[in-house]
C-alpha positions in Angstrom: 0.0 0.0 0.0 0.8 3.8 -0.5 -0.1 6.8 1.2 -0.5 9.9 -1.5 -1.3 12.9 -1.7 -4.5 13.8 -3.0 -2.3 16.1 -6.1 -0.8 12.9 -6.6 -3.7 11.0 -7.8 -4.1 9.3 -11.3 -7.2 8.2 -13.1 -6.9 4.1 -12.9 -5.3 4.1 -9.4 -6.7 2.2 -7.5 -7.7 2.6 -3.5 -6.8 -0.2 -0.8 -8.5 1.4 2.1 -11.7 2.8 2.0 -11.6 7.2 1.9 -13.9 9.0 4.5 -14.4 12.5 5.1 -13.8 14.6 7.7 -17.3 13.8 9.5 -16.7 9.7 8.9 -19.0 9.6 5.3 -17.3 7.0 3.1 -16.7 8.4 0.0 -15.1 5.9 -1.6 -14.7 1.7 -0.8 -11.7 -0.3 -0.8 -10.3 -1.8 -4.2 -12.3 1.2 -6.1 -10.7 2.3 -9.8 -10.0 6.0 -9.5 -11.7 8.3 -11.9 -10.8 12.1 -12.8 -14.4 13.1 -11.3 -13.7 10.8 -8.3 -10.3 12.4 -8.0 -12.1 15.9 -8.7 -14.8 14.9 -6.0 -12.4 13.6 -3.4 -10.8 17.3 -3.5 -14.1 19.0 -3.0 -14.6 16.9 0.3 -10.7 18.5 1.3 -9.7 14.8 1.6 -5.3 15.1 1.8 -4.4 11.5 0.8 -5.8 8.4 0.0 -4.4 4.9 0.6 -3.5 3.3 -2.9 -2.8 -0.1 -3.9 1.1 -0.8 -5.4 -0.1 -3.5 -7.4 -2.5 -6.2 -7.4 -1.1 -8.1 -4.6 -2.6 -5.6 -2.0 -5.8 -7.5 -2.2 -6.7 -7.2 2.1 -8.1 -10.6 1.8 -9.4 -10.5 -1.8 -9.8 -13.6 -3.3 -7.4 -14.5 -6.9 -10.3 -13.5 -8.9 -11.3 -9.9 -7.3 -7.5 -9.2 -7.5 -7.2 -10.5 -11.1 -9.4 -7.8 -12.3 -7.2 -4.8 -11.2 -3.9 -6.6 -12.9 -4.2 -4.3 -15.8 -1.1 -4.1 -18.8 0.6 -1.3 -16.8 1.1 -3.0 -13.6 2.2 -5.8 -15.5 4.5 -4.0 -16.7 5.9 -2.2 -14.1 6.7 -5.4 -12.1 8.8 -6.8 -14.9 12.5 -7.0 -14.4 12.7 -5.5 -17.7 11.1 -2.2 -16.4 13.7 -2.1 -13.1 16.6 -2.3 -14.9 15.3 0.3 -17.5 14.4 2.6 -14.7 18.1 2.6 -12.9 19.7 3.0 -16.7 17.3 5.8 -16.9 18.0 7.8 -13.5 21.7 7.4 -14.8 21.7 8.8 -17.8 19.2 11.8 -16.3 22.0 12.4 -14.0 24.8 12.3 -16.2 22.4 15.0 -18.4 22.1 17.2 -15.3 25.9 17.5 -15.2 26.9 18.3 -18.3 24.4 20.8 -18.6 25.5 22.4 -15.0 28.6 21.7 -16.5 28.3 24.2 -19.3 26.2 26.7 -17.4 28.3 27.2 -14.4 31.9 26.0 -15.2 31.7 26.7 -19.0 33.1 23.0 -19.9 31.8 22.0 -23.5 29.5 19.6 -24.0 30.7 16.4 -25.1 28.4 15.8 -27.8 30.1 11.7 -27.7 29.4 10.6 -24.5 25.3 12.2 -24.3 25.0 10.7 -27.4 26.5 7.2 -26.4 24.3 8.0 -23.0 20.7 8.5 -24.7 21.6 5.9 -27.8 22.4 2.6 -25.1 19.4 3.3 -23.1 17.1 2.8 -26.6 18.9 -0.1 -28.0 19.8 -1.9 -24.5 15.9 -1.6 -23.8 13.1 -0.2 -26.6 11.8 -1.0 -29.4 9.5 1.2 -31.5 6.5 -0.3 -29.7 7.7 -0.5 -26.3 9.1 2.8 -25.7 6.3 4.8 -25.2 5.4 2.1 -23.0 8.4 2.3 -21.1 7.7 5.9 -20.8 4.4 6.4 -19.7 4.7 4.2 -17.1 8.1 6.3 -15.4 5.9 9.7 -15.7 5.2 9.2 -12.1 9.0 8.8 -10.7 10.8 12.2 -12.7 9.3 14.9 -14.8 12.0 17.0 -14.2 13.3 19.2 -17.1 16.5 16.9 -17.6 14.2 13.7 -17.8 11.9 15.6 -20.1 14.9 16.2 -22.5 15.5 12.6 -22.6 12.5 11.8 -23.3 12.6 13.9 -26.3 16.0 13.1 -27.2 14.2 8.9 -27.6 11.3 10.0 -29.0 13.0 12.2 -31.6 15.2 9.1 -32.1 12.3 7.0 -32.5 10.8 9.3 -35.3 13.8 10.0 -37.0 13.8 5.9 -37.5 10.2 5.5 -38.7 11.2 8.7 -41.3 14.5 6.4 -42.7 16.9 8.7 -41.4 20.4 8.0 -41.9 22.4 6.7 -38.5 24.3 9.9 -38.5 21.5 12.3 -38.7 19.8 9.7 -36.1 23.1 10.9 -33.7 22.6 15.0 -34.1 18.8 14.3 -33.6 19.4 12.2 -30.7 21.6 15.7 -29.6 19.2 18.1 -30.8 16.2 16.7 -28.9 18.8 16.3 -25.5 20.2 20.0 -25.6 16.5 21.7 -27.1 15.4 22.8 -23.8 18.6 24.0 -22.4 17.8 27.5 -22.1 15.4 26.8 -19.7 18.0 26.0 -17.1 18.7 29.9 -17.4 15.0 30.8 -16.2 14.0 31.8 -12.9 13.1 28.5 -10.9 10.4 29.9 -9.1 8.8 30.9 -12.3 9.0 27.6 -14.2 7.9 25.8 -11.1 5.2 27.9 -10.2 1.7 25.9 -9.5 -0.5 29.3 -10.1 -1.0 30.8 -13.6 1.7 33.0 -15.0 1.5 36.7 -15.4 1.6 38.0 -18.7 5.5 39.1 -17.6 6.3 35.8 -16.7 4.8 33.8 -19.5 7.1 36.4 -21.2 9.9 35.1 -19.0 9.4 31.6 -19.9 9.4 32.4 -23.7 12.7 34.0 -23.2 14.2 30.0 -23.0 14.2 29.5 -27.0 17.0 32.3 -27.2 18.6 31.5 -24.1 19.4 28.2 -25.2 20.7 29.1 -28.6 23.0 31.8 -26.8 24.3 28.8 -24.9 25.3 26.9 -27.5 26.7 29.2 -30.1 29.9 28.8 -28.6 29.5 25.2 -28.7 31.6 23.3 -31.6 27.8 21.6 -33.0 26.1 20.7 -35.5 24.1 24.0 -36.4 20.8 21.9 -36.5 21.0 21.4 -32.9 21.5 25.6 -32.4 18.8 25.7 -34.5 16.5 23.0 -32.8 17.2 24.9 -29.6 15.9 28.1 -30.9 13.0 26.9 -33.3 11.1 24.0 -31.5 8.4 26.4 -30.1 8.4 27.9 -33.8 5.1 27.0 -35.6 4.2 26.3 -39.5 1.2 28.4 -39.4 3.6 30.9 -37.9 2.2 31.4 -34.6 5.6 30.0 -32.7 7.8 32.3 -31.0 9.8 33.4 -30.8 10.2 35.2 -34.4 6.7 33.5 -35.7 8.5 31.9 -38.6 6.8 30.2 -41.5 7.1 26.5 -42.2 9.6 27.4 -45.2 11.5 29.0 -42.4 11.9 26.3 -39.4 14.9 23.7 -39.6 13.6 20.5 -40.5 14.8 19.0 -36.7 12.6 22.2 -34.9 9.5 20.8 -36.5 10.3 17.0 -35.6 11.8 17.7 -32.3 8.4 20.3 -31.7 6.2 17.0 -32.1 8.1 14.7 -29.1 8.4 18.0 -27.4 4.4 18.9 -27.3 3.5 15.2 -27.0 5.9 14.9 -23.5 5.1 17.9 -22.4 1.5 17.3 -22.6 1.3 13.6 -21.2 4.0 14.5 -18.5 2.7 15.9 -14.8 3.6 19.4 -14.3 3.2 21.4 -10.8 -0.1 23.4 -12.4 -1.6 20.5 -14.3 -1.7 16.7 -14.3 -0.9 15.6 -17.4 -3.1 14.4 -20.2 -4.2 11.0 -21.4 -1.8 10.6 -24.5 -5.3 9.7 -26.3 -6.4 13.1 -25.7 -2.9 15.2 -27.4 -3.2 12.6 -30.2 -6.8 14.0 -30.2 -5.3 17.8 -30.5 -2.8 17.0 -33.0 -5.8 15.3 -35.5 -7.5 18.2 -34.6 -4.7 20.9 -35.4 -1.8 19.2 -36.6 -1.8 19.8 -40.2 -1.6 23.5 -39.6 1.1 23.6 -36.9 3.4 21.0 -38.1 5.4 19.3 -40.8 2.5 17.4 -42.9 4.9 14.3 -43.5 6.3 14.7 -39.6 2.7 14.6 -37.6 1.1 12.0 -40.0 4.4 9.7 -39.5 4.4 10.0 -35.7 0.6 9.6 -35.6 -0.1 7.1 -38.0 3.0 5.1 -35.7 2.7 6.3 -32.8 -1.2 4.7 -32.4 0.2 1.0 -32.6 2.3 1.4 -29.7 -0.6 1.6 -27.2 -2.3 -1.5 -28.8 -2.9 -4.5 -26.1 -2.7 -1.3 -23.6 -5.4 -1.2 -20.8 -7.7 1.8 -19.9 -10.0 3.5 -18.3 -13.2 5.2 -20.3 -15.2 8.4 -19.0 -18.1 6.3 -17.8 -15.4 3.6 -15.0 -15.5 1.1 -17.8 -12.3 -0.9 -18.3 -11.0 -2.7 -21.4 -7.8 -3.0 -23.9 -7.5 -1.2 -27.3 -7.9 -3.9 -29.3 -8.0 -2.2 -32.9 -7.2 1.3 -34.4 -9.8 3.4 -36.7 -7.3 4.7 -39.4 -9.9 7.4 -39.7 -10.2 8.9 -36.3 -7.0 7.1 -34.1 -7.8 8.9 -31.1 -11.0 7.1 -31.0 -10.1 3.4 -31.0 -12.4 -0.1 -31.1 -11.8 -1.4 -26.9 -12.7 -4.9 -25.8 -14.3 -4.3 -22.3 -13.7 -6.6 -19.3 -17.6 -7.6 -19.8 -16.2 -9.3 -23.0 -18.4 -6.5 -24.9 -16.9 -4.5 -27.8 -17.3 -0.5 -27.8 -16.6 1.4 -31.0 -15.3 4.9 -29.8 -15.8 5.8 -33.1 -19.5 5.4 -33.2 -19.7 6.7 -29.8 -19.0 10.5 -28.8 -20.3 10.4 -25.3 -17.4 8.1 -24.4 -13.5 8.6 -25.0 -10.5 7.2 -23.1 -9.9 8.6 -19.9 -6.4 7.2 -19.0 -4.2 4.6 -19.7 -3.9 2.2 -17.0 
């Protein structure tokens, strides 16, 4: 069992003790599958924590078949030794990306383009494939969102599309950089400002915006590969030109700003920040069918979508109304909205079916 914290909670957690408010009114039984309303209701009643199960196993006298039904794809997963040793690989190479940046920022050291390259490159071939990567990191959102761990993530996911586009191994490598060193100039912005839980002023939305330039200033003096200066500078930069921070056109943007801007908006969406929680990655592939044409590379957003859908196949979640089930086939004309085999063994076509979507992947 584990005690969190009530901003802690994710939709498909589920409780091993039952919740009560202040005034003893259960609110919630043991063993029940957290929704975003129950989440939502839970903070109306100022409940601080809840008691959540680790995995199936915390059962409190549940027979095989009761806990059976909470085993879902995720917890699977993340009780596979394969997931462990990825995890300590991954912590190590987020640390050895925190000191090189600190490295340059504070003690002016160059980067050494080699050994992040050689860091970010081991962790995909020693563990991922195309389908299990997004598996891999979904399922680590939980233990760092930091901005270091963000970078790799974009750094594999860049990787990832760069392979499904049949880039060459050495353009693969600068990618690889690029999507490692794009955020960089955010290690130059007021902590207090990126970490803030409240909205931003207008000045300090400003602020934030300032990161695109800062990291290109940073590694102007670095001997690179001028796409990853430019991937720095352009990955907020938009092909309907409303990016910043010049408000290029598409014609304008380096090729690796408008990949890298895809992994970039797809972690940054589906990670936890201190304002948000993050989103089902259903929901952003929703937003990019809905504008991705007219913010991104055409061949770049239908590649990454078209790919990106397989990887949650066999995947278990949670729909608006509690149901449960895995995402068992894809519409080609709607992705977001997939065919699910329910636990009731009954089939639900999300296409055919706008009062339901998925919830969260569980």
């Amino acid at each position: 069992m584990n005690k969190t914290a009530i901003k802690d909670l994710q939709a498909g957690m589920v409780t091993a003790m039952p919740v009560h408010s202040k005034t003893g009114q259960m609110i919630l039984p043991a063993h029940s599958l957290l929704t975003t309303q129950q989440i939502s209701r839970l903070e109306f009643y100022g409940i601080e924590w809840v008691t959540i199960q680790d995995d199936a196993s915390d059962s409190d006298g549940n027979d095989a078949s009761e806990q059976e039904e909470f085993v879902t794809y995720a917890q699977r997963l993340r009780k596979s030794r394969e997931f462990h040793m990825f995890k300590v690989d991954y912590n190590k190479k987020t640390e050895v990306l925190e000191s090189s940046i600190n490295d340059l920022i504070l003690q002016h050291i160059p980067v050494d383009s080699n050994t992040l390259i050689k860091q970010v490159s081991s962790l995909y071939s020693n563990h991922l494939t195309s389908l299990s990567v997004f598996d891999m990191l979904h399922n680590m959102r939980q233990i760092d969102d930091s901005t270091f761990a963000h970078s790799i993530n974009v750094a594999l996911i860049s990787r990832m599309m760069g392979e499904w586009l049949h880039f060459p191994d050495e353009d693969l490598d600068v990618l690889t950089l690029a999507g490692l060193l794009h955020d960089i100039g955010k290690c130059t912005i007021d902590a207090k400002v990126l970490k803030k839980p409240e909205s931003l002023t207008p000045q300090e939305f400003d602020e934030i915006k300032r990161h695109p330039v800062e990291g290109a200033k940073l590694l102007s003096s670095q001997s690179l590969d001028r796409r990853i200066h430019d991937a720095a500078l352009m990955h907020h930069e938009r092909c309907d030109g409303k990016g910043y921070p010049s408000g290029l056109s598409a014609a304008e943007i380096s090729p690796f700003a408008k990949l890298i801007a895809i992994a970039d908006v797809y972690d940054a969406m589906t990670s936890n920040r201190c304002y948000r929680k993050g989103l089902c990655p259903f929901e952003v592939i929703a937003t990019f069918e809905r504008e991705g044409l007219e913010k991104y590379d055409t061949e770049y957003i239908i590649t990454f979508l078209t790919r990106i859908i397989d990887t949650y196949m066999g995947n278990s979640v949670l729909l608006n109304d509690g149901s449960i089930g895995n995402v068992v086939m894809v519409n080609s004309q709607w992705l977001s909205r997939p065919l699910i085999h329910l636990a009731n063994n009954e089939y639900v076509n999300l296409a055919k079916r706008p009062d339901l979507y998925i919830q969260a992947i569980i």
